[in-house]
N, C-alpha and C positions, 0 to 999 in steps of 0.2 A: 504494500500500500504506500503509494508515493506521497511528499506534498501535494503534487498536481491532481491527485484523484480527491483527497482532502479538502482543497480548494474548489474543487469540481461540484466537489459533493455538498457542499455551504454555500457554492453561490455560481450552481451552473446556471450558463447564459448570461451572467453578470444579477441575478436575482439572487437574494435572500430566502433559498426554498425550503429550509427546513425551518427557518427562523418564521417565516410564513407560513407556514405547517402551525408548529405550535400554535400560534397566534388565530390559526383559523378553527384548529380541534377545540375552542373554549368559544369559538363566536355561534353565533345563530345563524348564519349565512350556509345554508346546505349545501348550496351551489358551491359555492366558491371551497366550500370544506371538502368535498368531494374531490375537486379539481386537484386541490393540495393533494389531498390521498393519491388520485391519480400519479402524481407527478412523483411524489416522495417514493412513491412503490416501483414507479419504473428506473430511478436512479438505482436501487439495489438490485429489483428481478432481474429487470432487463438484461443481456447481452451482454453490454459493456460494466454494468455493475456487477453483476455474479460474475465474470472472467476475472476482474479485478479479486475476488477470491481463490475461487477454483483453481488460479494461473499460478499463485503465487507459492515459492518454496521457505518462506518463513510459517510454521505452524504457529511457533511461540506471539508473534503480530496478527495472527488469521484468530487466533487465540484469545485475545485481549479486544480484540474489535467485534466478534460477534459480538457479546451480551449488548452493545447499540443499538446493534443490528435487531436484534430479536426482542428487545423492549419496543425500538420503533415500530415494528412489527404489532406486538402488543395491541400498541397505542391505536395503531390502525384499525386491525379488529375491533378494539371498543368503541370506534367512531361508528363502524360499517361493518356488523356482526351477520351483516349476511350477504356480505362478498363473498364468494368459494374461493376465489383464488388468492383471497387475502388468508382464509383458512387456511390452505394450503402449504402456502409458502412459510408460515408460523411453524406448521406441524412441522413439515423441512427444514425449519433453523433448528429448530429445540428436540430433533432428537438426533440430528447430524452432530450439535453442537455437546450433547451430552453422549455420543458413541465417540466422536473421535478425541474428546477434551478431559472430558469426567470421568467417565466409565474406564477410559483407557491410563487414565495416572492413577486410580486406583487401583486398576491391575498390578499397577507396577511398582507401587509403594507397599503391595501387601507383605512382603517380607521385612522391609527395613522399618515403617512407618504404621502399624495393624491400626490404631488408632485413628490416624489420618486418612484411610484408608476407607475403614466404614464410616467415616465422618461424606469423602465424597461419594459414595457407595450409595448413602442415602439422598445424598443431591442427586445425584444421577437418576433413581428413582422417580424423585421428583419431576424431573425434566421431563424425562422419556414418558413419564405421563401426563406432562402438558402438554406433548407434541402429539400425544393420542386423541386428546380429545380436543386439541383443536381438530384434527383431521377428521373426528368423528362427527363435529357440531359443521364440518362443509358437508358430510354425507347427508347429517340429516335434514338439511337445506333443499334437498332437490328427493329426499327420501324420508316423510314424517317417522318421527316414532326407530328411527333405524337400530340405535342402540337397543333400545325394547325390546325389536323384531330379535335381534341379533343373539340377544342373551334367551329368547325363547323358539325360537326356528332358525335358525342360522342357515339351512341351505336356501328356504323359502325367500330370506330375503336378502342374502346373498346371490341368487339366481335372477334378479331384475336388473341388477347391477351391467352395467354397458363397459366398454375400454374405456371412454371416457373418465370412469370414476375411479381408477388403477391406481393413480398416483395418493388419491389421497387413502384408497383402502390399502395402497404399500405404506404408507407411513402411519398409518391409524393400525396397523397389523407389526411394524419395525418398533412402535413406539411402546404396544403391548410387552413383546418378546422382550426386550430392551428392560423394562421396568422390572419383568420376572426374572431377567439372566441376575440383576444388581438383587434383588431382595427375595432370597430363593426358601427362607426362612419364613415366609408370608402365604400362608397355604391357601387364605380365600385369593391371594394374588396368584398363588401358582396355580390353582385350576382354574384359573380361565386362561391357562395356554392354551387347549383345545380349540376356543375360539380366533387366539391371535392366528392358530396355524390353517384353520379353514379358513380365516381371509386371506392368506398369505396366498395359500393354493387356488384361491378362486381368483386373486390376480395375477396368476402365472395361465391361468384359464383363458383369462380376456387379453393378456398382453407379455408373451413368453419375456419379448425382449426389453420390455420395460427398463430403461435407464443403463442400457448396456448390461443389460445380466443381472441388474442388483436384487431380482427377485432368484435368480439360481443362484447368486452369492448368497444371502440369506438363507438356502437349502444344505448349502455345503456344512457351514456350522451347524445346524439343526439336525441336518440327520447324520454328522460324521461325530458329534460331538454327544451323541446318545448312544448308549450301548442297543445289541439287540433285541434283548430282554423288554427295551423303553420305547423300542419301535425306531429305534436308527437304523441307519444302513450305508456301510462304507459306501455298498456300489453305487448307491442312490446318489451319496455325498460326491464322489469321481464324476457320476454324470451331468449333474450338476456344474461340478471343477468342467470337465469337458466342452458345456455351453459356453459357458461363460469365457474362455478362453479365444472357443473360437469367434465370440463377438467380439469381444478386443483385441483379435489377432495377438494376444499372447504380450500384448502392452502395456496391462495394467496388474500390479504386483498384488494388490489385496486379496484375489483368487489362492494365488500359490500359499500365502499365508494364512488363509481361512482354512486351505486344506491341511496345511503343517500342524497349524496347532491345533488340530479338531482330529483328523482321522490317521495321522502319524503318531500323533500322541498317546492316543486309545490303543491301538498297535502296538505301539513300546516301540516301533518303526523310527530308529534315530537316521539310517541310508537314506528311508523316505525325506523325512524330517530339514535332512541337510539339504538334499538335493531342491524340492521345493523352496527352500528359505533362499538357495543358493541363486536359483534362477528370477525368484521376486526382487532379491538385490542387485541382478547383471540389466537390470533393465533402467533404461535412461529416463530419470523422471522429467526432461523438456522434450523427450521426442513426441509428445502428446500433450501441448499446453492445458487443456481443457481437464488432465488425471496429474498436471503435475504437484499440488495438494496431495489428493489422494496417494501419489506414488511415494511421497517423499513420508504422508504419516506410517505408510503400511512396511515403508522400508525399515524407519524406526523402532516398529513393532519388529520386524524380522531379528535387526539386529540385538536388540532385548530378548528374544526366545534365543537367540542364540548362546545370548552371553548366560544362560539360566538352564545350561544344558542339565546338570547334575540333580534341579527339581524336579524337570520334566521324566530324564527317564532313569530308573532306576540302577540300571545294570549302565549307564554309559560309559563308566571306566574300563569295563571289559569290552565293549563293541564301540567305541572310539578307535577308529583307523589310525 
């Protein structure tokens, strides 16, 4: 994030638009309140605003800048509670922002820091279920009652559902999962996994390739990262790794890492393990502007499973090449 996006973003066109924003979310003027939303929402969604994250190989700055991001967000929704795509993109900050921020430094803190650990464990929680039900309150927008239907016939009214409504039933399904992976001690939260996973399945139903794979990315962990006995399945988890690969012609490193530390790990498969992690980190995180974010957190990940060989697998002293 440069100064010039900075400047961009406080006073594109040489206007005061966010300063006009505020100033319009308190006035009476609908019109003109709208227009602000409009405008304030296209500097982030848009194109040139989401690349300005997406592009960028600073996590630690991509890091510090969201929670803006997704308060402005916030702020929008409570103007205009029944935009979908203001829902939308809510859901999409906040549980992007607590998978690749929250969720994932407390992974990594759980040995040195236990304490700090379940402290964001429980945020992350938090998150991943406000980014559910924003996603859930766009469904019920164009579908009454959806949550209701959901939690008492779930295929009846997951069955009306069109492609159109993918995105937010991947994120109202990513943000469910998400809140049960963090608080797995929360039993009325853990049985309605069932439900996070038939919406997950019924938007790989309407839109296999939704968002380059990110709904067969979501299968690799889930079913590689469950034994059999819990209804996992290495192969299922591979076929998945296998889609998802060939959408991203083998460019995008979170795949090889979802499989390493889900169905390598289960396996006690350290050959797997290396070879995966090894090839997630031969890949160029600018040869794909648009994953080089993504590449650059998933490599971080890689190289942390790496450096943690001796918790993952137990025998590694002996099967260390």
């Amino acid at each position: 994030m440069t100064l010039r996006f900075i400047r961009n973003l406080i006073f594109p066109s040489g206007c005061g638009l966010l300063l006009a924003f505020i100033m319009l979310l308190g006035s009476g003027c609908g019109a003109l309140r709208r227009a602000a939303i409009r405008d304030v929402t296209g500097v982030f969604s848009g194109s040139c605003g989401s690349s300005v994250f997406v592009q960028d190989d600073d996590p630690e700055l991509i890091r510090d800048a969201l929670p803006f991001v997704i308060k402005t967000y916030e702020a929008l929704v409570a103007s205009e509670p029944k935009n979908r795509d203001l829902c939308l993109t809510t859901a999409d900050a906040f549980v992007k922002y607590a998978s690749a921020f929250v969720h994932a430094e407390a992974q990594r803190l759980e040995e040195v820091d236990l304490r700090r650990a379940q402290y964001l464990r429980r945020r992350a929680t938090k998150l991943y279920l406000r980014g559910r039900n924003y996603a859930l309150a766009g469904l019920t927008l164009d579908y009454p009652d959806f949550e209701k239907g959901l939690r008492e016939n779930p295929q009846q009214v997951l069955q009306a559902l069109s492609e159109k409504d993918v995105p937010l039933l991947f994120w109202a399904a990513a943000g469910w999962a998400g809140a049960i992976s963090t608080d797995v001690n929360n039993m009325s939260l853990v049985a309605e996994l069932p439900m996070a996973e038939v919406m997950m399945r019924r938007a790989l139903e309407l839109d296999k390739d939704f968002e380059d794979g990110a709904i067969h990315e979501f299968f690799i962990t889930y079913e590689g990262g469950r034994s059999k006995a819990m209804g996992g399945s290495a192969k299922r988890a591979r076929q998945h790794f296998d889609s998802v690969v060939s959408l991203t012609r083998g460019e995008k490193a979170s795949p090889y890492v979802a499989l390493a530390s889900s169905v390598a790990v289960r396996k006690q498969d350290y050959k797997m393990f290396q070879e995966l992690l090894n090839k997630a980190l031969a890949i160029d995180p600018d040869a794909v502007p648009k994953w080089r974010l993504a590449n650059t957190l998933a490599q971080e990940k890689a190289r942390w499973l790496l450096d943690h060989l001796p918790e993952l697998f137990l025998d590694y002293k002996e099967s260390e090449p």
